[in-house]
C-alpha positions as a printed NumPy array, in Angstrom:
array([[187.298, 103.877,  35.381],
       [186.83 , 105.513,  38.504],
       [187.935, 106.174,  42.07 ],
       [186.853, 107.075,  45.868],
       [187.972, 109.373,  47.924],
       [186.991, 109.218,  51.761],
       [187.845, 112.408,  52.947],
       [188.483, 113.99 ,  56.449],
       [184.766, 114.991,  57.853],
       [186.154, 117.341,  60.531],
       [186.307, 120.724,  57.961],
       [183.318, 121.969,  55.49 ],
       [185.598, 122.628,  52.549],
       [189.09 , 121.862,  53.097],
       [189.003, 118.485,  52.183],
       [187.331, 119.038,  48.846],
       [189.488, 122.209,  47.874],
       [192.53 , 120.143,  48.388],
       [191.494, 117.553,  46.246],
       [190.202, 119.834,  43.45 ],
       [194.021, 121.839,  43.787],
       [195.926, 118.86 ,  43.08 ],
       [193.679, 118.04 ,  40.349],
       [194.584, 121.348,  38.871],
       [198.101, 121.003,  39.735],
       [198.204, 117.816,  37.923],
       [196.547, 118.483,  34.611],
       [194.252, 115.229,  35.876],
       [191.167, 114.42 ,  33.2  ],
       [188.574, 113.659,  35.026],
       [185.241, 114.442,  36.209],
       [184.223, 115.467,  40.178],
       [181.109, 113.64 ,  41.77 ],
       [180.127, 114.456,  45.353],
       [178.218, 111.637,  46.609],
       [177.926, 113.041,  50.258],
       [179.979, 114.722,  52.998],
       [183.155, 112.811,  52.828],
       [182.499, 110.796,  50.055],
       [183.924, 112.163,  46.595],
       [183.78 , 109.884,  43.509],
       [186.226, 110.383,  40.423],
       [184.525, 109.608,  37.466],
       [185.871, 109.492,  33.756],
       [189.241, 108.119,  34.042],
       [190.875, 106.254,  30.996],
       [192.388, 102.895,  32.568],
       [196.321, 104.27 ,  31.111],
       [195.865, 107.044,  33.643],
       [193.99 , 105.441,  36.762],
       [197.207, 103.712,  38.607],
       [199.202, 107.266,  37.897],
       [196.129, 108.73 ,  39.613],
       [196.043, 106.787,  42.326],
       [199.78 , 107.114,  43.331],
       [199.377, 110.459,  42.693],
       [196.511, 111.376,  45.198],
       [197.696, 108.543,  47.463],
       [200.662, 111.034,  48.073],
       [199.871, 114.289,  48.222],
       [196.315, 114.622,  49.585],
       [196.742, 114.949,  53.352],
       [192.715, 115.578,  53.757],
       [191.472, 112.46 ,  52.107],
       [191.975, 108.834,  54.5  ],
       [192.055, 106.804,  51.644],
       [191.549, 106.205,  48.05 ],
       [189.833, 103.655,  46.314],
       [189.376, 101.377,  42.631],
       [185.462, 101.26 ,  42.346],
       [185.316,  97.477,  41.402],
       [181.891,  97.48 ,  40.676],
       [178.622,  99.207,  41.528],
       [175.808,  96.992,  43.637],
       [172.84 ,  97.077,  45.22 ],
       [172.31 ,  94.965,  48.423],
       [169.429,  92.846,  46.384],
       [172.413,  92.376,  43.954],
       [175.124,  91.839,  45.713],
       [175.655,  88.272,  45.589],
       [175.652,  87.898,  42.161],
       [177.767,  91.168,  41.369],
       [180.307,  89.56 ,  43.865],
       [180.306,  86.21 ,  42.086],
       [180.833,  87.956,  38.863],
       [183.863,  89.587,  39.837],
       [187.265,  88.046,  38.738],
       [188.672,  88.694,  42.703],
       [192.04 ,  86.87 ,  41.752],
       [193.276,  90.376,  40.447],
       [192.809,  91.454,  43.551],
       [193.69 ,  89.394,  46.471],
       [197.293,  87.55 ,  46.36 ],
       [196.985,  85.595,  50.278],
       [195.03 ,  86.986,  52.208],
       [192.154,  89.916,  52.541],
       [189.765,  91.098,  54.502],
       [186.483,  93.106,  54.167],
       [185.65 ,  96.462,  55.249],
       [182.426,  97.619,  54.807],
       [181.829, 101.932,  55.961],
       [178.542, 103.225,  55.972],
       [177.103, 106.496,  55.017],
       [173.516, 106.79 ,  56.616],
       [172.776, 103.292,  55.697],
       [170.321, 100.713,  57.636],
       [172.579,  97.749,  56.937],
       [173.966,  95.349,  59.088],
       [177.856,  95.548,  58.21 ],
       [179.155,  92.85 ,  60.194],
       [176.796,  90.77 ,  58.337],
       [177.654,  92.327,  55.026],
       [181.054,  91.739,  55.806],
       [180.987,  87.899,  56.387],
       [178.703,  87.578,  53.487],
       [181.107,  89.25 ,  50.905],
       [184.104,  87.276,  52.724],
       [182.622,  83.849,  52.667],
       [181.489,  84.522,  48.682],
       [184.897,  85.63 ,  47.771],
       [186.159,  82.786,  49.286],
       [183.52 ,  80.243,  47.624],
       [184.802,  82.217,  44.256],
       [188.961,  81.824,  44.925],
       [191.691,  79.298,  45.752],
       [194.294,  79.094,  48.248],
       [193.065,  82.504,  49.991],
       [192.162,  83.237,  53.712],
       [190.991,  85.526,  55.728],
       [193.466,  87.711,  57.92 ],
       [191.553,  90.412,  59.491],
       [194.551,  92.122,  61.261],
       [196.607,  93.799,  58.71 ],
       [195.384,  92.119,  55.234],
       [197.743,  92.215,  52.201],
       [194.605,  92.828,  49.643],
       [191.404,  95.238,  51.531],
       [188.528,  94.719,  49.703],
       [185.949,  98.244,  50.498],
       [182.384,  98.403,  50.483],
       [180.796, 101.686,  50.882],
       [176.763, 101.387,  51.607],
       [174.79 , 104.572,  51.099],
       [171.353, 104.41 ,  51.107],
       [167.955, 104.397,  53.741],
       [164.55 , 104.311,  53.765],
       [161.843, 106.673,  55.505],
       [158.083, 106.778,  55.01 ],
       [156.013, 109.509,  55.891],
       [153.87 , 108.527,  58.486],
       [154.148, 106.117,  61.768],
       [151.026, 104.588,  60.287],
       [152.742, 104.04 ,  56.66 ],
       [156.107, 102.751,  58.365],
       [154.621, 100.007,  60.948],
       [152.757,  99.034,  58.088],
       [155.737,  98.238,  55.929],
       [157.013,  96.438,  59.054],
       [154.099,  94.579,  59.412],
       [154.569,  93.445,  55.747],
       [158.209,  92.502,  56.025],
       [157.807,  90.519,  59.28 ],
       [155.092,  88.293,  57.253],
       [156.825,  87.856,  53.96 ],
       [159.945,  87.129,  56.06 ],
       [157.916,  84.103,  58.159],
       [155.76 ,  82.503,  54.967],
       [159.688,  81.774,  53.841],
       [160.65 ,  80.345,  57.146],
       [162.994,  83.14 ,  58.041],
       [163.238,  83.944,  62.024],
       [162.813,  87.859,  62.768],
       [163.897,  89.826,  65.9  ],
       [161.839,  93.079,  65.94 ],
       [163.566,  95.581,  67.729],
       [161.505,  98.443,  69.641],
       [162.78 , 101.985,  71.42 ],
       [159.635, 101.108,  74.307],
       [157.695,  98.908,  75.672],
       [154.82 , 100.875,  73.608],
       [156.055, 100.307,  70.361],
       [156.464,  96.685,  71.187],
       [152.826,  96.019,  72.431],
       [151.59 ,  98.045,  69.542],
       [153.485,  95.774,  66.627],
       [152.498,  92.789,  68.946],
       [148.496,  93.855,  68.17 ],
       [148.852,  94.283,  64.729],
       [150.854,  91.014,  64.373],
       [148.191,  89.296,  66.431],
       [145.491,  90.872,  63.482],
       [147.247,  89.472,  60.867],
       [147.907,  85.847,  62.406],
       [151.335,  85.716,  62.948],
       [152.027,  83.944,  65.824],
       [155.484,  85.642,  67.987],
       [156.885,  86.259,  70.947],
       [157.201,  89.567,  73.327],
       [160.338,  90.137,  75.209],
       [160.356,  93.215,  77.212],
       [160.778,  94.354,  80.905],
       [157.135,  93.001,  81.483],
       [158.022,  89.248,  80.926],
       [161.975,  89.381,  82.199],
       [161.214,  86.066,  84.155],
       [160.286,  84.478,  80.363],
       [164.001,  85.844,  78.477],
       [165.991,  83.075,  78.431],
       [163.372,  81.167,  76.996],
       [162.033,  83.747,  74.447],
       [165.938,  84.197,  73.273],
       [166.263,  80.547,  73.442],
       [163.414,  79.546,  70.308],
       [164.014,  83.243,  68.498],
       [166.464,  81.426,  65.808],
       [164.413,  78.88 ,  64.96 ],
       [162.36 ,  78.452,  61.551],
       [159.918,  81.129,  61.69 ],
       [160.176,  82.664,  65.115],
       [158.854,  86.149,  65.249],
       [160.056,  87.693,  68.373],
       [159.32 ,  91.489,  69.129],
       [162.134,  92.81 ,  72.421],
       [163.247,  96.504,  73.223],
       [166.374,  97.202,  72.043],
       [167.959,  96.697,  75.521],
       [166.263,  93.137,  75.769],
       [168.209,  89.97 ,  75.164],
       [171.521,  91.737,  75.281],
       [174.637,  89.117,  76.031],
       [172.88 ,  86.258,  74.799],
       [173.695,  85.043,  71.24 ],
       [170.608,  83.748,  69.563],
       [171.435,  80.292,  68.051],
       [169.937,  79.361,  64.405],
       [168.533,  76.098,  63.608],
       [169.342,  74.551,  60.067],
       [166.237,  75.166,  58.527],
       [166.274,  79.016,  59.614],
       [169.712,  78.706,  58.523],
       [168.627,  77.794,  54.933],
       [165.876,  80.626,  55.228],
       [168.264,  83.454,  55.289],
       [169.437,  83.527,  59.144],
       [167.909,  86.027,  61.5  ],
       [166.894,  89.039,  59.961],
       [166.828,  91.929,  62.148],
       [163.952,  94.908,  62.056],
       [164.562,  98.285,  63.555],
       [160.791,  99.879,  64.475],
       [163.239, 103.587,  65.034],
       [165.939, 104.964,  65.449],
       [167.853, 105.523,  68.638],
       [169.518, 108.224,  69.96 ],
       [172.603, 106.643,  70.516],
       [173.715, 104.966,  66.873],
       [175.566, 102.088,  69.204],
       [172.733, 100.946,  70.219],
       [171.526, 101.077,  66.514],
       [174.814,  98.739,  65.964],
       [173.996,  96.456,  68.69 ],
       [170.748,  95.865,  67.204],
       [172.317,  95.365,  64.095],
       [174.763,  93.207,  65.009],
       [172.629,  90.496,  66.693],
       [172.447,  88.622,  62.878],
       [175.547,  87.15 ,  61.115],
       [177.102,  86.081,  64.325],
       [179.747,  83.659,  63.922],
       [179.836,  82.991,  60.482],
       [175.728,  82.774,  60.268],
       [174.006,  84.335,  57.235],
       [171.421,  87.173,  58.215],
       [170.449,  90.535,  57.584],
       [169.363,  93.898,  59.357],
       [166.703,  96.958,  57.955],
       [165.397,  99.948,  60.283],
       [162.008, 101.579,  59.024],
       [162.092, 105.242,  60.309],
       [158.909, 108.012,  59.772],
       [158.995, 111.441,  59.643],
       [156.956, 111.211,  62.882],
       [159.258, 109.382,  65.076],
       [160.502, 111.449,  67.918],
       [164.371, 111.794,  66.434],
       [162.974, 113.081,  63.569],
       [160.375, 115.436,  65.486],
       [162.64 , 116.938,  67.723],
       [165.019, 118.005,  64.855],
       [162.198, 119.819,  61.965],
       [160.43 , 116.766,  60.813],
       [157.736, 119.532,  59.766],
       [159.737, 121.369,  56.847],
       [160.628, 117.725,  55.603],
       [157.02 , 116.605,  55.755],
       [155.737, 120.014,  54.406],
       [157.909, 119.346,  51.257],
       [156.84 , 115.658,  50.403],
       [153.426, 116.584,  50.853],
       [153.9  , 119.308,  48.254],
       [156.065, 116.919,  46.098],
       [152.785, 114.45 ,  46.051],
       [154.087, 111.594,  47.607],
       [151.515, 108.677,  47.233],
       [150.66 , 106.819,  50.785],
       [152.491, 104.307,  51.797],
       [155.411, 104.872,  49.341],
       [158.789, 104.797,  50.681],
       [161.248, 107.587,  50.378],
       [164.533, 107.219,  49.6  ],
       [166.094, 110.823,  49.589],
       [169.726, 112.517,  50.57 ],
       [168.185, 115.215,  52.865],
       [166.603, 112.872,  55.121],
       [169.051, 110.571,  55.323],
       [171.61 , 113.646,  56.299],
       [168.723, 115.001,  58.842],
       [168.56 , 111.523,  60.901],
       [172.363, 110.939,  61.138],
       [172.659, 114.984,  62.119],
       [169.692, 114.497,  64.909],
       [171.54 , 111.223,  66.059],
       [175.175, 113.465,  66.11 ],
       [173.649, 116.398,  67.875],
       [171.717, 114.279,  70.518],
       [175.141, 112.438,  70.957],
       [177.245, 115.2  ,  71.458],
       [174.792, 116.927,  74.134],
       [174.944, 113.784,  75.757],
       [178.577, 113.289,  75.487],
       [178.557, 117.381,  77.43 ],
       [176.707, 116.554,  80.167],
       [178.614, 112.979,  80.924],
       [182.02 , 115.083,  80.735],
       [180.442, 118.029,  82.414],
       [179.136, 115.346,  85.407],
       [182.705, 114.125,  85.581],
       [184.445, 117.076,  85.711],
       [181.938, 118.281,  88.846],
       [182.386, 114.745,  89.806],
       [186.186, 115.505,  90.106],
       [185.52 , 118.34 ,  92.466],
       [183.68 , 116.13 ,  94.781],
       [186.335, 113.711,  94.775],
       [189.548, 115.681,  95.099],
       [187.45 , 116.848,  98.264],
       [186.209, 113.097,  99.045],
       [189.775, 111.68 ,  99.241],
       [190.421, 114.693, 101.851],
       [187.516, 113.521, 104.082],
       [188.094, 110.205, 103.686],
       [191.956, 110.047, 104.438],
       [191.221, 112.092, 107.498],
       [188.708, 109.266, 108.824],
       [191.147, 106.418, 107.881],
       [193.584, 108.165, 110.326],
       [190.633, 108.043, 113.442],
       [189.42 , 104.429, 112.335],
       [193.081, 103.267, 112.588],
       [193.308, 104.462, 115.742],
       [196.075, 107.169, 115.763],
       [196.272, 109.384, 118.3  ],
       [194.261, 113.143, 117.41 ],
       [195.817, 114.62 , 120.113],
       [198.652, 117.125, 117.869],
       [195.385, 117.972, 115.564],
       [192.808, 118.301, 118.51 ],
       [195.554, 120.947, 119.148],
       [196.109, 122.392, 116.111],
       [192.29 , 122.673, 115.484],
       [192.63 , 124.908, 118.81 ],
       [195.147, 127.247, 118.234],
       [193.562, 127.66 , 114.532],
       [190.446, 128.709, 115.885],
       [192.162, 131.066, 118.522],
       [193.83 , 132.916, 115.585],
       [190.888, 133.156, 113.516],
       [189.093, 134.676, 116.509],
       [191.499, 137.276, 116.755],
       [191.407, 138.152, 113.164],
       [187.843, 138.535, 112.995],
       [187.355, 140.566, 115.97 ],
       [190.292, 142.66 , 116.391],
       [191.658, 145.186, 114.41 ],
       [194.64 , 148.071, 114.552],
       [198.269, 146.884, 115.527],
       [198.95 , 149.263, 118.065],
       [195.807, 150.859, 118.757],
       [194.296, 149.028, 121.535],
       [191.945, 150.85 , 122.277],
       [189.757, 150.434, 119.137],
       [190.478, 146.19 , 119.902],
       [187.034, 144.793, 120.047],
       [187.217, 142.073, 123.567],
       [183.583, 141.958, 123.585],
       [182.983, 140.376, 119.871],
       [186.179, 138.288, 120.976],
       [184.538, 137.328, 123.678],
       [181.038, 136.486, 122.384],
       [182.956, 133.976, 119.489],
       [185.983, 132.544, 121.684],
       [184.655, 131.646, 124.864],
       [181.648, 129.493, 123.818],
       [184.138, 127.14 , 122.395],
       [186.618, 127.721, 124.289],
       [185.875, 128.68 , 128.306],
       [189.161, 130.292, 129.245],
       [188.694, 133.541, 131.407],
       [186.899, 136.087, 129.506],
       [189.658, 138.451, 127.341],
       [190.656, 142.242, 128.746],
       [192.688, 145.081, 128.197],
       [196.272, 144.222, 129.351],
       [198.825, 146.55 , 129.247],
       [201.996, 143.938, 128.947],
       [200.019, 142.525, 125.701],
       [200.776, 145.061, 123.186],
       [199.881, 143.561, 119.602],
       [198.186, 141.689, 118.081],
       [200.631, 138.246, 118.06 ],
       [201.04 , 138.918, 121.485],
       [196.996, 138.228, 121.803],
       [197.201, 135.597, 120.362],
       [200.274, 134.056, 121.645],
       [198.612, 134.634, 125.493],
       [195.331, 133.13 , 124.555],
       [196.838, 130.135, 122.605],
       [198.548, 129.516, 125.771],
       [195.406, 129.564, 127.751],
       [193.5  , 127.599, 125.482],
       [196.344, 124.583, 125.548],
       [196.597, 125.004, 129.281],
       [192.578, 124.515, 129.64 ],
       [192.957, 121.523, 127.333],
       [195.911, 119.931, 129.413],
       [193.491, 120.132, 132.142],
       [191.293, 118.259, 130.771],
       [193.575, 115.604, 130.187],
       [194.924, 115.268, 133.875],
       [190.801, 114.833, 135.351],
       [191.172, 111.607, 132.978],
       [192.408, 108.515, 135.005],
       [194.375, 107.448, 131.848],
       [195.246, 109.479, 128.777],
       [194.175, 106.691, 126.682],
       [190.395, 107.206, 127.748],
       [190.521, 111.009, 126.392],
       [192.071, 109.936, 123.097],
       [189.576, 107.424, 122.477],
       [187.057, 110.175, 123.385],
       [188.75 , 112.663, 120.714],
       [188.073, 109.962, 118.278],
       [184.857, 109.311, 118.491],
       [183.831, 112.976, 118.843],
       [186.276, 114.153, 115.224],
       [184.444, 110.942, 113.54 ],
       [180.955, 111.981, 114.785],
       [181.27 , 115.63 , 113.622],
       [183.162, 114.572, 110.204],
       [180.715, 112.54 , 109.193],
       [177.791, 114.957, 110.228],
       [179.381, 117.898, 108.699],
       [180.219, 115.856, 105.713],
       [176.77 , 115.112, 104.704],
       [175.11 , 118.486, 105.163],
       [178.203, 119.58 , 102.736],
       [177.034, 116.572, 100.671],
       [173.859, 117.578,  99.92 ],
       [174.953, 121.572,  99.843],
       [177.031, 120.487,  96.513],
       [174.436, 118.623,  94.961],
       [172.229, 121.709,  95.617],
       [174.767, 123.908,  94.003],
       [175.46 , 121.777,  91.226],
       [171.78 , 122.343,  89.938],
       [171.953, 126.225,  89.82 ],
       [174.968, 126.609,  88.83 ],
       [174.165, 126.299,  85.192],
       [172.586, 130.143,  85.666],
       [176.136, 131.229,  85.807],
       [176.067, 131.095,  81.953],
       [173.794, 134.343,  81.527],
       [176.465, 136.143,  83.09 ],
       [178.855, 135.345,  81.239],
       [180.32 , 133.001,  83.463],
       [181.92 , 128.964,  83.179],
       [179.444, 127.435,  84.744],
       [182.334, 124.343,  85.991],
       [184.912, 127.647,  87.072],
       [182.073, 128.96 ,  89.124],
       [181.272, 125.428,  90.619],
       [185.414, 124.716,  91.293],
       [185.806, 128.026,  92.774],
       [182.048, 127.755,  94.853],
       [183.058, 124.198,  95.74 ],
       [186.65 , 124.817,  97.438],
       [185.125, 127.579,  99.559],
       [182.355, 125.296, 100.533],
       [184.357, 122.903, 101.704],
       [186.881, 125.096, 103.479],
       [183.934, 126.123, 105.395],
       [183.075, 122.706, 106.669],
       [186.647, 122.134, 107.579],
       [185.993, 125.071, 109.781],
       [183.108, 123.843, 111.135],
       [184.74 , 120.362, 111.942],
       [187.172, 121.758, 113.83 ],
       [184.925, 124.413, 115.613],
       [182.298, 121.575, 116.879],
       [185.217, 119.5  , 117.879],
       [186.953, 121.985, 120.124],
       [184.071, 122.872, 121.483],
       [182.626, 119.906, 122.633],
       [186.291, 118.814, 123.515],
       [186.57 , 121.962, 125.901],
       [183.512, 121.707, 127.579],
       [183.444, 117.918, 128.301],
       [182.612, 116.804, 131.845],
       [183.411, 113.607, 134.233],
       [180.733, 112.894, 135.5  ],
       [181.359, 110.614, 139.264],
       [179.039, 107.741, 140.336],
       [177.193, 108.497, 142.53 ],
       [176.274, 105.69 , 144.993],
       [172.473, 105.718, 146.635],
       [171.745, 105.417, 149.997],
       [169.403, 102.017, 150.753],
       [166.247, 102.8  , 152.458],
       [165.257, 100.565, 154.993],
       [162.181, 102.186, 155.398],
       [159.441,  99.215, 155.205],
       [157.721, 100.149, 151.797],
       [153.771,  99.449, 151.342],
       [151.969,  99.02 , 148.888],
       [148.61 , 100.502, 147.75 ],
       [147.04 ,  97.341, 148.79 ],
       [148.76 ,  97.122, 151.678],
       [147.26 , 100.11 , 152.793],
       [143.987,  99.44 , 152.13 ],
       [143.985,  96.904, 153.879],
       [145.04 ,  98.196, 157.501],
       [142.635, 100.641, 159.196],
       [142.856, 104.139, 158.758],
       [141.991, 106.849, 160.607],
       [140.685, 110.651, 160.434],
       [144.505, 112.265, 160.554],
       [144.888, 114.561, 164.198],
       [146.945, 118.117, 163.63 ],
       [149.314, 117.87 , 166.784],
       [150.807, 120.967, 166.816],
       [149.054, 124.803, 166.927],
       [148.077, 126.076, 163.727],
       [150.279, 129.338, 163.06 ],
       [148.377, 131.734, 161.099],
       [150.535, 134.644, 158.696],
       [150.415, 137.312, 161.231],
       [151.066, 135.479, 164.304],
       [154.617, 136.118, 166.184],
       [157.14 , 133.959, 164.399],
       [157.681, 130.942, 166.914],
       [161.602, 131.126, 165.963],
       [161.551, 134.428, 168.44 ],
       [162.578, 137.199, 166.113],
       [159.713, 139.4  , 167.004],
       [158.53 , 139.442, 163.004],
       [155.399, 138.531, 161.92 ],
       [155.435, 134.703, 160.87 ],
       [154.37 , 135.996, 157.082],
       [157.683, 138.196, 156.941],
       [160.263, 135.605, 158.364],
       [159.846, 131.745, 158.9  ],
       [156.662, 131.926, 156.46 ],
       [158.264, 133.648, 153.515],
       [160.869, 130.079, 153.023]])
């Protein structure tokens, strides 16, 4: 008899030392069989020993998720009829369900699944199905794939399968990775007769229709992985009798979801159907991961053209490639969200602070605020030494406060003594200069509005320069990680200063064009009664050679105003 043990995959050796202690511990007879990572088969076990055994590792291994009675060994070719032969009423009291966990194997398992449930249930009476929390689990463990050498040698075997598959009547849905890959199995179809169907981003208009006839008795129909998603593909009775919809994978994705998805487009609903991917050695997952060691050694190995490979070592290298790929995706989604989260904590800032002006409240307290903030920053900037006036810089104070603000330029004063004090006086100022403002207004209400529309203006100017100053920052910030530094720290830290620098820029802009605003008054034009002519007017009426009336006055002459200067160094010079 024997037994499986699906072990924890998240330490090397752990899991395995654990299991081999207990066996120790336990004076167990028994042989060890390590089918792959995680999956540890017991061999050698006399049947007075195997339920001991199984209570026994059931309780004490902590490493291992579960431990199983192999029933009976199968291939998928033989799985119906090892299922049949199986006397399941030992097994299964009510109810039971099927679980089917798969260790770098092609197949459909949803498929699987329904297929083992619906024989089991053909073979016993007064059973069901209860999916949720079975009394009786029935396990299937699938371990196997299939990889040729070249891309040549694997369409090929595609090519094959998709015709044996339609002489019988059986509809096939050829998934593709591209467009590429679909036009290229489309042409070699074409060569061998076989009429089908091409659903990619090229026909999109055509899908419904294409996914409409792709379950009926020999439909070929070649799509992109992505294509037809949503839309369950309906088998006719014939194609039902065939076999159901059997499902070819050209390569594997990155993502092993969207492997599943593929996959689990047959056995819908109770339909029969079945699923097989046909990888190379030259596909780019395998290419990007040393394809060219593997290839090296099954060249050496002499392995005849054409002939598929069924080997451990690949079959570990393409669900490794698919695990790394994931996980480097699965970094830069989090690390996206987590500089996402910078922008947003800063985005609900803006954005609260625009609600408030679109809503109408009155700015007036942070107009104010934003003024005496600037006033103190000034100050701090500029001037320097508590008591020591004399080393107080007024003309840097000047050159930044009074652009903004246009209060009386700053000076020593000898009744301002420190620093608060400076402030404190020029605070004052700046308030009073502001109040000003407010009385050359007719109504308060008209300055408020006017505050407003200035704060929203400058926000939303402001906010889009810092907008695209992030984004800018976000792409170099990765460099951070040659000297030795968290690239997402770095981008927190560069962020919050960024954006406490537009804050100060908001409120500079807005006090400044606050503080210099102007009324400007109507002014009201004069009408000219002056009879106005026009150019044709003119030429119409005679004109004459035009007469000087008075004297000609010439630079040097006596001025005629009678101050006894030359006419070129008084009247003339205006």
């Amino acid at each position: 008899m024997e037994l499986l043990c699906i072990q924890s995959q998240e330490h090397d050796k752990l899991p395995l030392a654990e299991l081999k202690a207990v066996i120790e511990c336990e004076n167990m007879e028994l042989n060890i069989s390590k089918i792959t990572e995680g999956l540890i088969l017991l061999t050698d076990i006399s049947n007075e020993n195997l339920d001991d055994y199984y209570q026994t590792f059931v309780r004490r291994l902590g490493y291992t998720h579960e431990v199983d009675e192999v029933i009976l060994k199968s291939s998928i070719d033989k799985l119906e009829k090892d299922i049949l032969a199986i006397d399941w009423s030992r097994y299964i009291s009510e109810n039971f369900a099927v679980r089917v966990k798969r260790f770098n194997s092609p197949i459909d398992t949803v498929a699987i699944e329904r297929k083992v449930g619906s024989l089991i249930l053909s073979k016993c009476e007064n059973v069901k199905v209860k999916l949720k929390k079975p009394d009786s689990l029935i396990r299937l463990i699938a371990h196997e794939d299939a990889i040729y050498m070249t891309k040549k040698e694997k369409l090929n075997a595609v090519i094959n399968d998709i015709v044996e598959s339609h002489k019988k009547g059986q509809p096939v849905l050829v998934g593709t990775i591209n467009i590429d890959t679909s036009e290229e199995v489309s042409e070699l179809l074409s060569k061998r007769g076989i009429k089908h169907n091409v659903l990619n981003a090229k026909f999109h208009e055509l899908e419904a229709e294409i996914v409409s006839h792709a379950g009926e008795r020999g439909a070929v129909t070649i799509a992109t992985n992505m294509a037809g998603r949503g839309t369950d593909i309906k088998l006719d009775d014939e194609a039902r009798a065939a076999g159901g919809l059997k499902i070819i994978g050209t390569e594997r994705h990155e993502s092993r979801r969207i492997d599943n998805q593929l996959r689990g487009r047959s056995g819908r609903q109770g339909d029969p159907g079945e699923s097989r991917f046909y990888i190379s050695l030259e596909d780019d997952l395998m290419r990007l991961f040393g394809s060219e060691k593997l290839m090296g050694m099954f060249n050496a190995m002499g392995v005849p053209e054409g002939e598929q490979i069924e080997h451990k070592m690949l079959s570990n290298a393409i669900e490794k490639a698919q695990k790394k790929i994931e996980t480097n995706n699965y970094g830069i989604r989090r690390n996206l969200l987590e500089y996402d989260q910078v922008m947003n904590e800063q985005r609900e800032i803006i954005y609260g602070e625009r609600m408030k002006v679109l809503n109408g409240e009155s700015m007036r307290s942070s107009i104010i605020k934003m003024t005496t903030d600037f006033v103190e920053k000034a100050v701090d900037l500029n001037i320097s030494g508590e008591h020591n006036q004399e080393e107080w810089d007024y003309k840097s104070l000047n050159e930044m406060l009074l652009p903004v603000i246009p209060i009386e330029p700053v000076k020593s004063d000898a009744s301002v003594k420190t620093i608060d004090e400076l402030k404190h006086v020029l605070k004052e100022r700046a308030i009073k200069l502001y109040e000003s403002k407010e009385a050359e207004f007719p109504e308060a209400e008209q300055l408020r509005e006017l505050e407003r529309v200035i704060l929203l203006r400058v926000i939303d100017a402001r906010w889009r320069d810092h907008i695209d100053d992030m984004e800018q920052l976000k792409q170099g910030i990765g460099l951070q990680a040659y000297g030795q530094r968290d690239p997402k720290v770095e981008y927190k830290m560069a962020g919050y200063d960024m954006f406490d620098a537009m804050t100060e820029g908001i409120a500079e802009d807005t006090v400044r064009l606050l503080m210099n605003v102007r009324i400007e008054h109507k002014v009201e034009r004069e009408e000219n009664t002056e009879k106005l002519t026009t150019n044709r007017e003119e030429e119409t009426s005679v004109r004459g050679p035009v007469r000087r009336t008075d004297k000609k006055i010439y630079p040097n002459d006596p001025c005629p105003c009678g101050s006894g200067k030359k006419y070129k160094n008084c009247c003339g010079r205006k």
